[in-house]
mmCIF file of the N, C-alpha and C atoms, coordinates in Angstrom:
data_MODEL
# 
_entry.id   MODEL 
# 
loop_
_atom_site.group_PDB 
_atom_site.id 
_atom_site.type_symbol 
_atom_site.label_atom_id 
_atom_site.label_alt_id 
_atom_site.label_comp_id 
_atom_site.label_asym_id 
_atom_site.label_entity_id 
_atom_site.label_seq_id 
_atom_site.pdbx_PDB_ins_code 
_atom_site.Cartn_x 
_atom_site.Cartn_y 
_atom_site.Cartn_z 
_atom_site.occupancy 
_atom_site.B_iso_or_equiv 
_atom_site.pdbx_formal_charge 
_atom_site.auth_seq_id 
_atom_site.auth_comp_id 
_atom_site.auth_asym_id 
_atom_site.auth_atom_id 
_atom_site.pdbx_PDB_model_num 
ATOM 1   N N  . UNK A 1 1  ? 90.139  148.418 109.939 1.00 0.00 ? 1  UNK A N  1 
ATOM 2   C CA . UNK A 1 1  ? 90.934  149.044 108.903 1.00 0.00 ? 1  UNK A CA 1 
ATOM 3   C C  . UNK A 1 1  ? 91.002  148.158 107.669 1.00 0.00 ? 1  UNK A C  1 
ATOM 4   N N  . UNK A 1 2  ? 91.171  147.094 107.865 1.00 0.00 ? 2  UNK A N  1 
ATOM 5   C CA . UNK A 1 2  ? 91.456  146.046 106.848 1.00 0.00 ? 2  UNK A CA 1 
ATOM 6   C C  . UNK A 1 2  ? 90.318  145.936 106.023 1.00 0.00 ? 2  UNK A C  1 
ATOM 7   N N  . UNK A 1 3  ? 89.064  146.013 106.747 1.00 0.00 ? 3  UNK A N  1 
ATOM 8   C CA . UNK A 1 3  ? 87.981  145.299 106.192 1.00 0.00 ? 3  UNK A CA 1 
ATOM 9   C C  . UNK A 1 3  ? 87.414  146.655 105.317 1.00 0.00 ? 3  UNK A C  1 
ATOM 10  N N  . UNK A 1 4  ? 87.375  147.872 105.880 1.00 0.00 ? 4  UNK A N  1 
ATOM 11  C CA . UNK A 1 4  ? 86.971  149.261 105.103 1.00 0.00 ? 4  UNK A CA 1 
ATOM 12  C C  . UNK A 1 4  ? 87.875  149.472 104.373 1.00 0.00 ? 4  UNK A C  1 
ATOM 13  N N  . UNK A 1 5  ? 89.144  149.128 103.600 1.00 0.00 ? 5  UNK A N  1 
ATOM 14  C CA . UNK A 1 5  ? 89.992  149.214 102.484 1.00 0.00 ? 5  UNK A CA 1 
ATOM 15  C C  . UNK A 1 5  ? 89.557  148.132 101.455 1.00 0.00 ? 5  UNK A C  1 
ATOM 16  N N  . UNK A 1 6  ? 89.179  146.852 102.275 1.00 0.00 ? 6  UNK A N  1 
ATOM 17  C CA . UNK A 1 6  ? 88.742  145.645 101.347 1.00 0.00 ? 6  UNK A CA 1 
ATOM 18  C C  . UNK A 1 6  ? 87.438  146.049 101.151 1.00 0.00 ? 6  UNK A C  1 
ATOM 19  N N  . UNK A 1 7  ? 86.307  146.390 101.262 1.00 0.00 ? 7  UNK A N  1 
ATOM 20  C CA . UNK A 1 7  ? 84.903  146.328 101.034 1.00 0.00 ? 7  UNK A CA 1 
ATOM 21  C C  . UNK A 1 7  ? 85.178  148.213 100.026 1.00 0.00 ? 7  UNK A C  1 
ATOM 22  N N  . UNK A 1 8  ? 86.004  148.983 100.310 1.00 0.00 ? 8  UNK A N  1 
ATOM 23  C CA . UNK A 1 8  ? 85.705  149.936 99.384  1.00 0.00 ? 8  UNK A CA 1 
ATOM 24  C C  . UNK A 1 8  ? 86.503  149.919 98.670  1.00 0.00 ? 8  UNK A C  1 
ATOM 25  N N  . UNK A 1 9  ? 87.275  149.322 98.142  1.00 0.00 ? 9  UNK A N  1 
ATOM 26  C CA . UNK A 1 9  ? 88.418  149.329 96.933  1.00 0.00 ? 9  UNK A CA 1 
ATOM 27  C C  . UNK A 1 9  ? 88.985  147.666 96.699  1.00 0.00 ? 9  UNK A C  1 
ATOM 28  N N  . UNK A 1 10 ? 87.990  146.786 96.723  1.00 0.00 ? 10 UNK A N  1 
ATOM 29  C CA . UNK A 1 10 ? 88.668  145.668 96.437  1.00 0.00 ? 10 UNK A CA 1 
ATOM 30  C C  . UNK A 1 10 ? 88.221  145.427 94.785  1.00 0.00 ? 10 UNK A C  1 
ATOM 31  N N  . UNK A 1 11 ? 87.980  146.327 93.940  1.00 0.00 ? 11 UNK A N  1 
ATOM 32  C CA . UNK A 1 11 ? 88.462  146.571 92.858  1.00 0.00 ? 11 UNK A CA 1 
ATOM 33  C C  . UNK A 1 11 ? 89.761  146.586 92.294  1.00 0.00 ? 11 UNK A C  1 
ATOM 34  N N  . UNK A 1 12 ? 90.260  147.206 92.871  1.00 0.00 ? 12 UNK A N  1 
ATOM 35  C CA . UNK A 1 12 ? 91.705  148.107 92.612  1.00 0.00 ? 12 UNK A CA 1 
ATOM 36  C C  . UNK A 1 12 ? 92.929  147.260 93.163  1.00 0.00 ? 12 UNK A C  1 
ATOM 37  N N  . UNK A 1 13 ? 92.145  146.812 93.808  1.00 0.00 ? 13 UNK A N  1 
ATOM 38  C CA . UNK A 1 13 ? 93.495  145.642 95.292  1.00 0.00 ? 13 UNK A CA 1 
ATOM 39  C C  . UNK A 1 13 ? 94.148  144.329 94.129  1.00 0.00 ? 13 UNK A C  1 
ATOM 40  N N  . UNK A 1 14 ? 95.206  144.670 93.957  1.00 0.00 ? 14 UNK A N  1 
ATOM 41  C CA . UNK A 1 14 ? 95.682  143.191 93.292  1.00 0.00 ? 14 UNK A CA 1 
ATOM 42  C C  . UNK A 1 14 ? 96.067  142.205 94.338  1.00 0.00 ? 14 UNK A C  1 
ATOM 43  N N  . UNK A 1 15 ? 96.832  142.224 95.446  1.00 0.00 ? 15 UNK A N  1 
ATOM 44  C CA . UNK A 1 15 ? 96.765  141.553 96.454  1.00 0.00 ? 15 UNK A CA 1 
ATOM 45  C C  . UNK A 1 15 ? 97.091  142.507 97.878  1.00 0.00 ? 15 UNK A C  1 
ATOM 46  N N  . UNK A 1 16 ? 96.753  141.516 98.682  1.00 0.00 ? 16 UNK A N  1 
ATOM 47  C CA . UNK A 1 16 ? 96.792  142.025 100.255 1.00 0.00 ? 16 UNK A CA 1 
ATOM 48  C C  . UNK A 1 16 ? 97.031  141.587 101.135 1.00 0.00 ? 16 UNK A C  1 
ATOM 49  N N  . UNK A 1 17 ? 98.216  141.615 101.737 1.00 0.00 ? 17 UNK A N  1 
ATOM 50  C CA . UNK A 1 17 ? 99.089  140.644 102.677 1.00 0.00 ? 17 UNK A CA 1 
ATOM 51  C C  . UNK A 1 17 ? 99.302  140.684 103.940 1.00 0.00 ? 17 UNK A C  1 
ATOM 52  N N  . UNK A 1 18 ? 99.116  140.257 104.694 1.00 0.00 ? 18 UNK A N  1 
ATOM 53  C CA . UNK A 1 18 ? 99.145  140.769 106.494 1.00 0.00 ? 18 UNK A CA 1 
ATOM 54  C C  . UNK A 1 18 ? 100.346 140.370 106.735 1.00 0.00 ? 18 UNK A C  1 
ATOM 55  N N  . UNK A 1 19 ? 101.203 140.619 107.347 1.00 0.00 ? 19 UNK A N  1 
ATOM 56  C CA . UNK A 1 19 ? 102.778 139.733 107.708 1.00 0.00 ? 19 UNK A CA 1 
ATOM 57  C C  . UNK A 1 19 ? 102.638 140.549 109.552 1.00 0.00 ? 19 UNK A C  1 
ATOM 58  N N  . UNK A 1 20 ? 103.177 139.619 109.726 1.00 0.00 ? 20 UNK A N  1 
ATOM 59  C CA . UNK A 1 20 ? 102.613 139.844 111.589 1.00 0.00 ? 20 UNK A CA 1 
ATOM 60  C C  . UNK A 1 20 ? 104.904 140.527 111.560 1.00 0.00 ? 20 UNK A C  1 
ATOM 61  N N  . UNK A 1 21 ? 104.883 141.901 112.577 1.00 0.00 ? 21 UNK A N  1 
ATOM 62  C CA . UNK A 1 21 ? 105.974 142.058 112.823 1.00 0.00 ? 21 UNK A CA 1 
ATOM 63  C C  . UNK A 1 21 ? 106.332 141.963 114.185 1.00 0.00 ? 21 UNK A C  1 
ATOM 64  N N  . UNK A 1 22 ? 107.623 142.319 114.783 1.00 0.00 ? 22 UNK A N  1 
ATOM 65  C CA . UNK A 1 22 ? 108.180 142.248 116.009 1.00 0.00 ? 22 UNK A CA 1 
ATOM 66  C C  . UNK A 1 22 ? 108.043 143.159 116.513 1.00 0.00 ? 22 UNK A C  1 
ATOM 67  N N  . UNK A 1 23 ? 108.047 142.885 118.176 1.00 0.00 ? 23 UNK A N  1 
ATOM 68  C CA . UNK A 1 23 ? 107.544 144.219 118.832 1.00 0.00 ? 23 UNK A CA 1 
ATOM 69  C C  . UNK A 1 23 ? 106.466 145.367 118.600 1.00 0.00 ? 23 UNK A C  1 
ATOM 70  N N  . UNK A 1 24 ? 105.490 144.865 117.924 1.00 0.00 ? 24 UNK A N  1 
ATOM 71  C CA . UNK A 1 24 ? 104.044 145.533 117.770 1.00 0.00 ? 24 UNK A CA 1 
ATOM 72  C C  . UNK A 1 24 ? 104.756 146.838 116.516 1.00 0.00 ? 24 UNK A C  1 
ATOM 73  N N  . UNK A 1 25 ? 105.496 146.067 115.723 1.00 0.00 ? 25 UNK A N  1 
ATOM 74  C CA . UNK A 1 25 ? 105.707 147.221 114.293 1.00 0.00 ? 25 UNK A CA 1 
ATOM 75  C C  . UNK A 1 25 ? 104.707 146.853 113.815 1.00 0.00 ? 25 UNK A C  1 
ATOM 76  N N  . UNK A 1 26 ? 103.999 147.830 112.941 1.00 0.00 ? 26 UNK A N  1 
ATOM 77  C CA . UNK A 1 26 ? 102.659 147.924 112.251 1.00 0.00 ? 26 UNK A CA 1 
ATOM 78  C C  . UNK A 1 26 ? 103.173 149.380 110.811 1.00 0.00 ? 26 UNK A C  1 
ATOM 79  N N  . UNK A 1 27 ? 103.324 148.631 109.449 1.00 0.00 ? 27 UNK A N  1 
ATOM 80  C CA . UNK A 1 27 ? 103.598 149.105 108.601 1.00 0.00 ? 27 UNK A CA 1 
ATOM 81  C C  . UNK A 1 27 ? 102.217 148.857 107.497 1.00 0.00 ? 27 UNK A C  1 
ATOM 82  N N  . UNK A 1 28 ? 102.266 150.104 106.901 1.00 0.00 ? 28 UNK A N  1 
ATOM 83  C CA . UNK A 1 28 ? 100.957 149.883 105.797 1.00 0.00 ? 28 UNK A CA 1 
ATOM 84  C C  . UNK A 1 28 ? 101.548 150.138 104.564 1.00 0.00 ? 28 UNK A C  1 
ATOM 85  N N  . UNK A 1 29 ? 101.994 149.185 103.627 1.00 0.00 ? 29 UNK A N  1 
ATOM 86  C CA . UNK A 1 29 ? 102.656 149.644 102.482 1.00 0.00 ? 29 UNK A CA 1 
ATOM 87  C C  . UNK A 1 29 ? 101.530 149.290 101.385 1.00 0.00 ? 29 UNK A C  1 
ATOM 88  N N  . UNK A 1 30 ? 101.528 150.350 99.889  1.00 0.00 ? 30 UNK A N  1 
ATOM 89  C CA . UNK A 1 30 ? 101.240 149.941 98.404  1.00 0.00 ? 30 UNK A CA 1 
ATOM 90  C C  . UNK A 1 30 ? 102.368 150.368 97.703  1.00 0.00 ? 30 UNK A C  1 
ATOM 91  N N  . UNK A 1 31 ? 102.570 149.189 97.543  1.00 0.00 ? 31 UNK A N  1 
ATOM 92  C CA . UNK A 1 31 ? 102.834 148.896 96.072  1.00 0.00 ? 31 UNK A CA 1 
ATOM 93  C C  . UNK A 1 31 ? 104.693 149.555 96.392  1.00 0.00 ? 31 UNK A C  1 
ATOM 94  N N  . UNK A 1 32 ? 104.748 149.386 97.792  1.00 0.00 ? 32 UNK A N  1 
ATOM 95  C CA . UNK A 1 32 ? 106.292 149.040 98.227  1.00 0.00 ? 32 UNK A CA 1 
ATOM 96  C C  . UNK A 1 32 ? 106.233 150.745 99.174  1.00 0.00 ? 32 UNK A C  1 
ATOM 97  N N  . UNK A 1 33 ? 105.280 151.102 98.751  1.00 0.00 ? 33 UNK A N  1 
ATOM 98  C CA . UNK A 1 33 ? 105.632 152.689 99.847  1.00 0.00 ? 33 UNK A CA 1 
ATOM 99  C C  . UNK A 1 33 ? 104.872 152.384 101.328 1.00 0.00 ? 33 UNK A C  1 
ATOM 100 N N  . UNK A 1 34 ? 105.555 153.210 102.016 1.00 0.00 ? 34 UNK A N  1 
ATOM 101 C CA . UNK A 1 34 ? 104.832 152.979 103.644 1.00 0.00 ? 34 UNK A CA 1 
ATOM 102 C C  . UNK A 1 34 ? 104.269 154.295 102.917 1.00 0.00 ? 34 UNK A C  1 
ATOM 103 N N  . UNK A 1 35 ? 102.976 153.829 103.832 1.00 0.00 ? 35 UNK A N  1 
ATOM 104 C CA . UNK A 1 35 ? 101.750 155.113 104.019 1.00 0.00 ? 35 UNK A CA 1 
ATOM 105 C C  . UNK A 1 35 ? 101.213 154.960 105.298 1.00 0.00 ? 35 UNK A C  1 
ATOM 106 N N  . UNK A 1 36 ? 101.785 154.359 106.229 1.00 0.00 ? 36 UNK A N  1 
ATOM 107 C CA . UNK A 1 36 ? 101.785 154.659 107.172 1.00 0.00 ? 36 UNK A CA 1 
ATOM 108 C C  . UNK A 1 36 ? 103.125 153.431 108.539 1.00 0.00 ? 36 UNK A C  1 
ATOM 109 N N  . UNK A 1 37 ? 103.884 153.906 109.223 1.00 0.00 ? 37 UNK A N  1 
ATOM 110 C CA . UNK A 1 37 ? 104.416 153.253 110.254 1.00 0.00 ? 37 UNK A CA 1 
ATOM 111 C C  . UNK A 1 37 ? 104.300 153.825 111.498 1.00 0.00 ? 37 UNK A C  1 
ATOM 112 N N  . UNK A 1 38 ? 103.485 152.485 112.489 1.00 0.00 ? 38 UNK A N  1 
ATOM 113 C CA . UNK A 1 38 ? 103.696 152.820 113.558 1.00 0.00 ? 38 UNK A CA 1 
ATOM 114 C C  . UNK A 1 38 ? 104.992 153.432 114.485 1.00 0.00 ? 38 UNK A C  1 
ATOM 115 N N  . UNK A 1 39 ? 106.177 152.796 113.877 1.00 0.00 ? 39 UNK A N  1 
ATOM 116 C CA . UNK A 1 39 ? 107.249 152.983 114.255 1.00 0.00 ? 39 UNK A CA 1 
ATOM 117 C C  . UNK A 1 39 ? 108.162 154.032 113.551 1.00 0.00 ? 39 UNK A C  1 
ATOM 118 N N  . UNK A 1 40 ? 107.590 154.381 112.858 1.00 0.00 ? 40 UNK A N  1 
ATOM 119 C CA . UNK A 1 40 ? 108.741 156.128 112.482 1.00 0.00 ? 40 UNK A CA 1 
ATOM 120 C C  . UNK A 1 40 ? 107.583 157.244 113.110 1.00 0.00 ? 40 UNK A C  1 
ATOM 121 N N  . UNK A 1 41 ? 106.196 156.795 113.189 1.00 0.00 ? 41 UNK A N  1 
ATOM 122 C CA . UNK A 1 41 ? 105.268 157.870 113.942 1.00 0.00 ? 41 UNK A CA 1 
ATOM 123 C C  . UNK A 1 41 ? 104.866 157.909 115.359 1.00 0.00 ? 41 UNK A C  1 
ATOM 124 N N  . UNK A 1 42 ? 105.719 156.725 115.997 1.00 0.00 ? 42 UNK A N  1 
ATOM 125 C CA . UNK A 1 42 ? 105.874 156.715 117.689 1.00 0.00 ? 42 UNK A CA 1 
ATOM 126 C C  . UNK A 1 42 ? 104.483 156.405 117.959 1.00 0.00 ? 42 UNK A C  1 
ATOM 127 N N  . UNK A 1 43 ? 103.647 155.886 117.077 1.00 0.00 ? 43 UNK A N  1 
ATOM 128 C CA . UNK A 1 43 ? 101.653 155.805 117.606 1.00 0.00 ? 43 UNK A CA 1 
ATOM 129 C C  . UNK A 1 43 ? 100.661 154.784 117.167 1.00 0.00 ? 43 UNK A C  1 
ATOM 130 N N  . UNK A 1 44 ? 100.359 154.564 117.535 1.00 0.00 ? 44 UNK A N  1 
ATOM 131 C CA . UNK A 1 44 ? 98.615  153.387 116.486 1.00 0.00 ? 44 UNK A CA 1 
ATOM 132 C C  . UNK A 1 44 ? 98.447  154.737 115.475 1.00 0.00 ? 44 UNK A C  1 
ATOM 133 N N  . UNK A 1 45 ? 97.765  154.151 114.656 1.00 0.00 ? 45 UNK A N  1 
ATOM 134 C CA . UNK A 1 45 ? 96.948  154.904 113.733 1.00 0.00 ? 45 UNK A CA 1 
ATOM 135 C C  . UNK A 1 45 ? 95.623  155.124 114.531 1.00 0.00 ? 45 UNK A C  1 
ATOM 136 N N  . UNK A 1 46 ? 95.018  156.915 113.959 1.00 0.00 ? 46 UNK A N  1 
ATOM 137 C CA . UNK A 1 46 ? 93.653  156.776 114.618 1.00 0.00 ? 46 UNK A CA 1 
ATOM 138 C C  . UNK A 1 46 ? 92.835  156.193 113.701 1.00 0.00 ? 46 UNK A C  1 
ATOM 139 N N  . UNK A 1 47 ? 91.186  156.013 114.452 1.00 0.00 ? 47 UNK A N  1 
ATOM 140 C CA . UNK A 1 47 ? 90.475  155.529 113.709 1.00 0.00 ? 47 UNK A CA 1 
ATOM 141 C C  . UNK A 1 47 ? 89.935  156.081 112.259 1.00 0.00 ? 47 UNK A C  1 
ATOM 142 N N  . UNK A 1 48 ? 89.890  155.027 111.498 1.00 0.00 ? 48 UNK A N  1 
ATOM 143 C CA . UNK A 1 48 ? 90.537  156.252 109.978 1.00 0.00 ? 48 UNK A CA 1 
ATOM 144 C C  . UNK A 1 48 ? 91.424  156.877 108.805 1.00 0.00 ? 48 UNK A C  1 
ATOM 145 N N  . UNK A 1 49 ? 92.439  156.372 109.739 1.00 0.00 ? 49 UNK A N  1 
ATOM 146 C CA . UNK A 1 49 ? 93.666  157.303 109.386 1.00 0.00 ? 49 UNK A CA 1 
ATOM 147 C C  . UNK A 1 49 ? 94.332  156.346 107.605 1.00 0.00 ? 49 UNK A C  1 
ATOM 148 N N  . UNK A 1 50 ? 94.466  155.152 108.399 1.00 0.00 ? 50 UNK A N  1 
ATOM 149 C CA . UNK A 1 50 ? 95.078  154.328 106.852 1.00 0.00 ? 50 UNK A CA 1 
ATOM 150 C C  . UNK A 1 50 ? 94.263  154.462 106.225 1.00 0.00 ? 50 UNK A C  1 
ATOM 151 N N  . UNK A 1 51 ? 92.904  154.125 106.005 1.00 0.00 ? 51 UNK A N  1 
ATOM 152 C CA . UNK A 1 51 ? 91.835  154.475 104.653 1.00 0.00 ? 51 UNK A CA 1 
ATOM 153 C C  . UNK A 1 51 ? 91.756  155.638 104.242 1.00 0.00 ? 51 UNK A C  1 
ATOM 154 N N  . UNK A 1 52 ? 92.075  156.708 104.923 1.00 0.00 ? 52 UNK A N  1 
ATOM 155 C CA . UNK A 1 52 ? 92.069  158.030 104.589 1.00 0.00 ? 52 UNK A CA 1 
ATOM 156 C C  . UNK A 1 52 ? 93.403  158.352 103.806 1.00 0.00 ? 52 UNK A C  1 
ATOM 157 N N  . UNK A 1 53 ? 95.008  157.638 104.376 1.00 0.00 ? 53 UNK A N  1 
ATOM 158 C CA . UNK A 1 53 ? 96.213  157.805 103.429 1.00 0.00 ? 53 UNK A CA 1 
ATOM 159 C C  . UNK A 1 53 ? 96.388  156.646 102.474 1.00 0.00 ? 53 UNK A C  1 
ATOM 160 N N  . UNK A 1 54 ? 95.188  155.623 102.430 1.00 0.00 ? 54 UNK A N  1 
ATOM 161 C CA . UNK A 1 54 ? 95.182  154.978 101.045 1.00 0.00 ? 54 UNK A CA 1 
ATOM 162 C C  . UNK A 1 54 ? 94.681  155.913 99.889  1.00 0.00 ? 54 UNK A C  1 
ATOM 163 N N  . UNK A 1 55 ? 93.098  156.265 100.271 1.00 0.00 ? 55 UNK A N  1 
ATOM 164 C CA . UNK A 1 55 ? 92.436  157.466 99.743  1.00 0.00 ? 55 UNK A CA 1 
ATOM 165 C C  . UNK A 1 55 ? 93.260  158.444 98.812  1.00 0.00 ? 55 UNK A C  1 
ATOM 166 N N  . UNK A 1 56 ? 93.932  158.742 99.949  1.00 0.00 ? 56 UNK A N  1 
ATOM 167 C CA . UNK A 1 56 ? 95.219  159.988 99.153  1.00 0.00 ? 56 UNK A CA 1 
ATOM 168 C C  . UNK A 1 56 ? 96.445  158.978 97.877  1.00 0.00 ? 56 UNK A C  1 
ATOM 169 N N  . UNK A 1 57 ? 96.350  157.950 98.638  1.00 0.00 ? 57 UNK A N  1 
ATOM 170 C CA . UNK A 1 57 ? 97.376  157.503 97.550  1.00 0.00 ? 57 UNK A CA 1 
ATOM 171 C C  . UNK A 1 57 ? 97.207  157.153 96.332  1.00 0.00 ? 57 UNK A C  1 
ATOM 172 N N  . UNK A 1 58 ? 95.817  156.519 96.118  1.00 0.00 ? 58 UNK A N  1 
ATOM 173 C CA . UNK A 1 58 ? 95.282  155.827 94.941  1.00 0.00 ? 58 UNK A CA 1 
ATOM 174 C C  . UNK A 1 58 ? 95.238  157.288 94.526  1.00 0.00 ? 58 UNK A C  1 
ATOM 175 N N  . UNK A 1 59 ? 94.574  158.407 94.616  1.00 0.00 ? 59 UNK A N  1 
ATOM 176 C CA . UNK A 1 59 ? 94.180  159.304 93.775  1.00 0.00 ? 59 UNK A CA 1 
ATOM 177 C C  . UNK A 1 59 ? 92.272  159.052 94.219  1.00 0.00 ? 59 UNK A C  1 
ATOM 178 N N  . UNK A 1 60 ? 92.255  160.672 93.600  1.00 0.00 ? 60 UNK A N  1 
ATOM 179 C CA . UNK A 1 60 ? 90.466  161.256 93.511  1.00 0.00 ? 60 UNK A CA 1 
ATOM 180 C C  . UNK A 1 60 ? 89.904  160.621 92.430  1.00 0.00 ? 60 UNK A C  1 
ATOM 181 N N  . UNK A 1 61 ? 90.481  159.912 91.614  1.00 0.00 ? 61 UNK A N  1 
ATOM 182 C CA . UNK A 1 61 ? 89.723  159.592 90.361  1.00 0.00 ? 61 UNK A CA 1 
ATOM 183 C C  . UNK A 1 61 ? 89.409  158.313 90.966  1.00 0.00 ? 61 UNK A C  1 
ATOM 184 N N  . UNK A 1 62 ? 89.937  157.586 91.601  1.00 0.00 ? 62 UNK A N  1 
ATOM 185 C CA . UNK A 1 62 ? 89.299  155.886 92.066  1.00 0.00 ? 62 UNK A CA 1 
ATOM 186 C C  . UNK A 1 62 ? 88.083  155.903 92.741  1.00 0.00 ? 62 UNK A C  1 
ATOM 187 N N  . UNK A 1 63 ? 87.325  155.600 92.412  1.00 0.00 ? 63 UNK A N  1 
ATOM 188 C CA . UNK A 1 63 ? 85.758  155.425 93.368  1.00 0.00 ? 63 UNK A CA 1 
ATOM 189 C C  . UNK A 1 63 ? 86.073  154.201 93.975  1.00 0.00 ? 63 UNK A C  1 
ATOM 190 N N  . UNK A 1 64 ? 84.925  154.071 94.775  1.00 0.00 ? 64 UNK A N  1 
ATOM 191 C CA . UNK A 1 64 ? 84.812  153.283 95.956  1.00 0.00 ? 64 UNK A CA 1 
ATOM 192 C C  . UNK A 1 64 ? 83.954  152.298 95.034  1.00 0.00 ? 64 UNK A C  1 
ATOM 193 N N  . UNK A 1 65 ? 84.100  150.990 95.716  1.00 0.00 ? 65 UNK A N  1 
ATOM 194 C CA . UNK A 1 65 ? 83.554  150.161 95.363  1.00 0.00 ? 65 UNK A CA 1 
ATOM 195 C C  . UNK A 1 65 ? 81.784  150.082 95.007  1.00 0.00 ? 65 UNK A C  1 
ATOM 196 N N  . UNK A 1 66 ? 81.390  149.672 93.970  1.00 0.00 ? 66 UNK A N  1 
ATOM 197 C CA . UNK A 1 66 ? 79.843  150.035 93.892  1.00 0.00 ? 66 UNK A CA 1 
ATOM 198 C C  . UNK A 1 66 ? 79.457  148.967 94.726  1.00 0.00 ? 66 UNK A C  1 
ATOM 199 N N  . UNK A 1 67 ? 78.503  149.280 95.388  1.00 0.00 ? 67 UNK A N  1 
ATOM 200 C CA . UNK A 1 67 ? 77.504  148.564 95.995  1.00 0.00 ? 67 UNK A CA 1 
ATOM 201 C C  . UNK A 1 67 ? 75.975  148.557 95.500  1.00 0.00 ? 67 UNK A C  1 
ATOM 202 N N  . UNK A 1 68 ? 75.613  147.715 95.522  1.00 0.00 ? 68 UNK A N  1 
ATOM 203 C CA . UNK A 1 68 ? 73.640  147.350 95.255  1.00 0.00 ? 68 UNK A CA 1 
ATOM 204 C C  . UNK A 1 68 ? 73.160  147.892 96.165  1.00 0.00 ? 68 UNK A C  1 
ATOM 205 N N  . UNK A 1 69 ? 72.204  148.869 95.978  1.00 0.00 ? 69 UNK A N  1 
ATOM 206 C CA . UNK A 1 69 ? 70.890  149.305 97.153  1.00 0.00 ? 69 UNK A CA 1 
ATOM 207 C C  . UNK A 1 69 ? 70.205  148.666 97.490  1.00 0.00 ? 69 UNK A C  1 
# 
């Protein structure tokens, strides 16, 4: 998850912070909003799921990081 948010939008990323929580809480916040908690959604995220509600958050106009062919 970490690494497919960093390799396609580390344009856009001003910083990115891991903070380890208690009892296996797992929160995904920008820019102070959860976009995703394990613990108000009773679950892991599936595979996908946070890059897909970053996706939604930045907006359709942000492209993905260019890459060289």
């Amino acid at each position: 998850m970490t690494d497919e948010i960093l390799t396609n939008y580390q344009h856009v990323i001003d910083r990115f912070i891991l903070i380890t929580g208690e009892k296996g809480a797992f929160e995904v916040k920008v820019n102070d909003d959860v976009i995703f908690s394990k613990k108000t959604l009773g679950r892991h995220a599936e595979p996908g799921e946070v890059l897909r509600l970053f996706k939604e958050y930045i907006g359709p106009d942000v492209e993905p990081y260019p890459r060289s062919k």
